[in-house]
N, C-alpha and C positions, 0 to 999 in steps of 0.2 A: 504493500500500500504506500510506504514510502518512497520509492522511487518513483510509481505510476503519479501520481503528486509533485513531485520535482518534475518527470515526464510534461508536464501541462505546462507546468508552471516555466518551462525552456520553451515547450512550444509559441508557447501566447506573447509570451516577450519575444523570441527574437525570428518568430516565423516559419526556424528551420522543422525538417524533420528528425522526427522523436522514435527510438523502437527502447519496449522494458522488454526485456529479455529474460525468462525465467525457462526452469527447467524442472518438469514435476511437478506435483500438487500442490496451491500455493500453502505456504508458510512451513508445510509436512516437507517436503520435498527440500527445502533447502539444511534443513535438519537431517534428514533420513535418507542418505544415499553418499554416493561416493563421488567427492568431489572431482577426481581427475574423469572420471564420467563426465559431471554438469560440466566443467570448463569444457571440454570439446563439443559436447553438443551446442554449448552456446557459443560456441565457433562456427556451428555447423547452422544456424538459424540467421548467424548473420551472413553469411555466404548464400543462403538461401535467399537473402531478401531482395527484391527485386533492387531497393533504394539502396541501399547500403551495399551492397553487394558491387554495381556497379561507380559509386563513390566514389572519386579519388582522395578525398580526405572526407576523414570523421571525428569527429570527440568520443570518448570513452569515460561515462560516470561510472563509479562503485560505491556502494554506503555497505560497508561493515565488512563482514568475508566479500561482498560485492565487487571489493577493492581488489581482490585477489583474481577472482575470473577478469576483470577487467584487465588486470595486467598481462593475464593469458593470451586475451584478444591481443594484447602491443605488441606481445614477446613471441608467440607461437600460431596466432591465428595466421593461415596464408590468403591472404584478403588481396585484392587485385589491388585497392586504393591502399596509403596508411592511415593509421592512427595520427591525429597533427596534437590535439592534446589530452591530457589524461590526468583526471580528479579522482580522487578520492575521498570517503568522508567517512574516519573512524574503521580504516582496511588495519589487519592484522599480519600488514607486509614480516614481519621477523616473526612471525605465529605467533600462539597463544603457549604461555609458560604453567598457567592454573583454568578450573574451570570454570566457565562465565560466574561470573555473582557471588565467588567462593573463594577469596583470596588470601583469607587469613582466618585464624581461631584453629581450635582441635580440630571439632569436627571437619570445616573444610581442609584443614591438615590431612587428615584420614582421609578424607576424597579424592584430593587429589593425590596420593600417595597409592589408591586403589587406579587411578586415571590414568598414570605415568606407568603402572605396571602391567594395564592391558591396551594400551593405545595401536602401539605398534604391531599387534596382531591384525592378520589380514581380514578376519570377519568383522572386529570394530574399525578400521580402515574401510570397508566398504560399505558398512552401514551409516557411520556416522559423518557427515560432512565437515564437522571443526576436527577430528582425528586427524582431516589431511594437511592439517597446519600447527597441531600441537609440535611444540620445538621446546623438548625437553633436553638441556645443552649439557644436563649432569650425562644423561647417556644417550651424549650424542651419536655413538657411531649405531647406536639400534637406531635413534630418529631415522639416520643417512641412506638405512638399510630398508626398516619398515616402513615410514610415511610417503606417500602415494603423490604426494603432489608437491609440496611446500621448497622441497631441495631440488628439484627438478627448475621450478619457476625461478628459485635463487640462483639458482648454477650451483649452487654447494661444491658438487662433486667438479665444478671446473669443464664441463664438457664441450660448452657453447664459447668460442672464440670472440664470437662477436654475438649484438642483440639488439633486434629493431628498437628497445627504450631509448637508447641515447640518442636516437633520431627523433624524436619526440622534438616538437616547437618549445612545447611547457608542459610543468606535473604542478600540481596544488593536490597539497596533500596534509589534510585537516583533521586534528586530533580533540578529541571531544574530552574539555580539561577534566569533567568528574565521570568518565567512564566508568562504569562498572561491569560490561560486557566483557572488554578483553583485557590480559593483564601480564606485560605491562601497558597499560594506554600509549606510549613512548611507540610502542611498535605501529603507529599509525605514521609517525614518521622516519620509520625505518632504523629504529631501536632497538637495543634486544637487552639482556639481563647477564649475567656474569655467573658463574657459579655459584655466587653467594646470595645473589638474587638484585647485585644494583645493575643500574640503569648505566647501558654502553650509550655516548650518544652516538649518530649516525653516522660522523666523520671520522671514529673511531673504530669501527665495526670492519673485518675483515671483507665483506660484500660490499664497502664502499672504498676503503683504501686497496683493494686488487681490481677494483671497478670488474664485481662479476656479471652485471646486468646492464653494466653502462651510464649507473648511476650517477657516478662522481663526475662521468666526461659529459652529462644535460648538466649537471650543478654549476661545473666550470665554465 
């Protein structure tokens, strides 16, 4: 519902055409499924559309994980046009370290303590759609190994030489100061957490000083 509401709210102002893009039954579906699944299909929906399809340039919004298939669309979608800019609002570009709304105390201790120890399985990998972005950094090389989506889009493993983001004109990339969905909120700007649990900021982060996405060469 909130996109389809920014959706209007871009068309009415500036006249262009609008497509929300979902995949799955609303609100069910972006919860319950396997994210490296939704990201290609909604590569696959904008290749289908007669507008966009033919494009030479588009924008690309994302609100929340939103942020994350959007970036698919920059990085991996093969679209005849490109991507010129790309927003985000509250995306969990460096994943999620805890589970939404559960960030401190015992019990959410205990939770996510139960989270980090079945994540990386490939049944909750396919079921659950924030699994493909939890980025547990204590054991990182299960993340590297198990999570379906998140190090793939990062480059983690180094594979991608090069990547359509730093062709990008511009990114705006918006972090919602009292977040309680993802954690740490810092990861909307492409922050991530340290073993101990502080806060790397972005220029600091090994995916920005090896420019694995091409981040640091749109920064500069």
């Amino acid at each position: 519902p909130g996109i389809i509401q920014i959706d209007r709210i871009i068309k009415r102002g500036t006249g262009g055409k609008t497509k929300c893009v979902d995949v799955g039954f609303p609100s069910i579906g972006e919860m319950f499924n396997n994210i490296e699944h939704v990201a290609e299909v909604s590569c696959q929906k904008l290749q289908n559309d007669p507008v966009f399809s033919q494009a030479e340039e588009f924008n690309v919004i994302g609100l929340s994980q939103g942020g994350l298939l959007a970036r698919y669309i920059v990085e991996k979608c093969d679209m005849p046009g490109k991507v010129r800019n790309f927003v985000t609002l509250g995306g969990p570009h460096m994943g999620v370290a805890a589970v939404p709304h559960c960030f401190d105390g015992l019990a959410c201790d205990i939770v996510n303590a139960v989270a980090k120890r079945l994540v990386y399985s490939s049944i909750v990998q396919d079921l659950f759609v924030p699994a493909g972005y939890f980025r547990d950094i204590n054991h990182y090389d299960r993340y590297l190994k198990g999570s379906v989506f998140l190090p793939a889009v990062n480059n983690e493993e180094q594979k991608d030489e090069a990547s359509k983001f730093a062709d990008l004109n511009g990114a705006l990339l918006v972090m919602f100061s009292e977040d309680t969905m993802i954690y740490p909120k810092e990861t909307a700007w492409f922050a991530e957490t340290d073993k101990d649990g502080n806060v790397i900021p972005m220029k600091e982060t090994e995916l920005y000083t090896k420019d694995l996405i091409g981040l640091k060469t749109l920064d500069e």
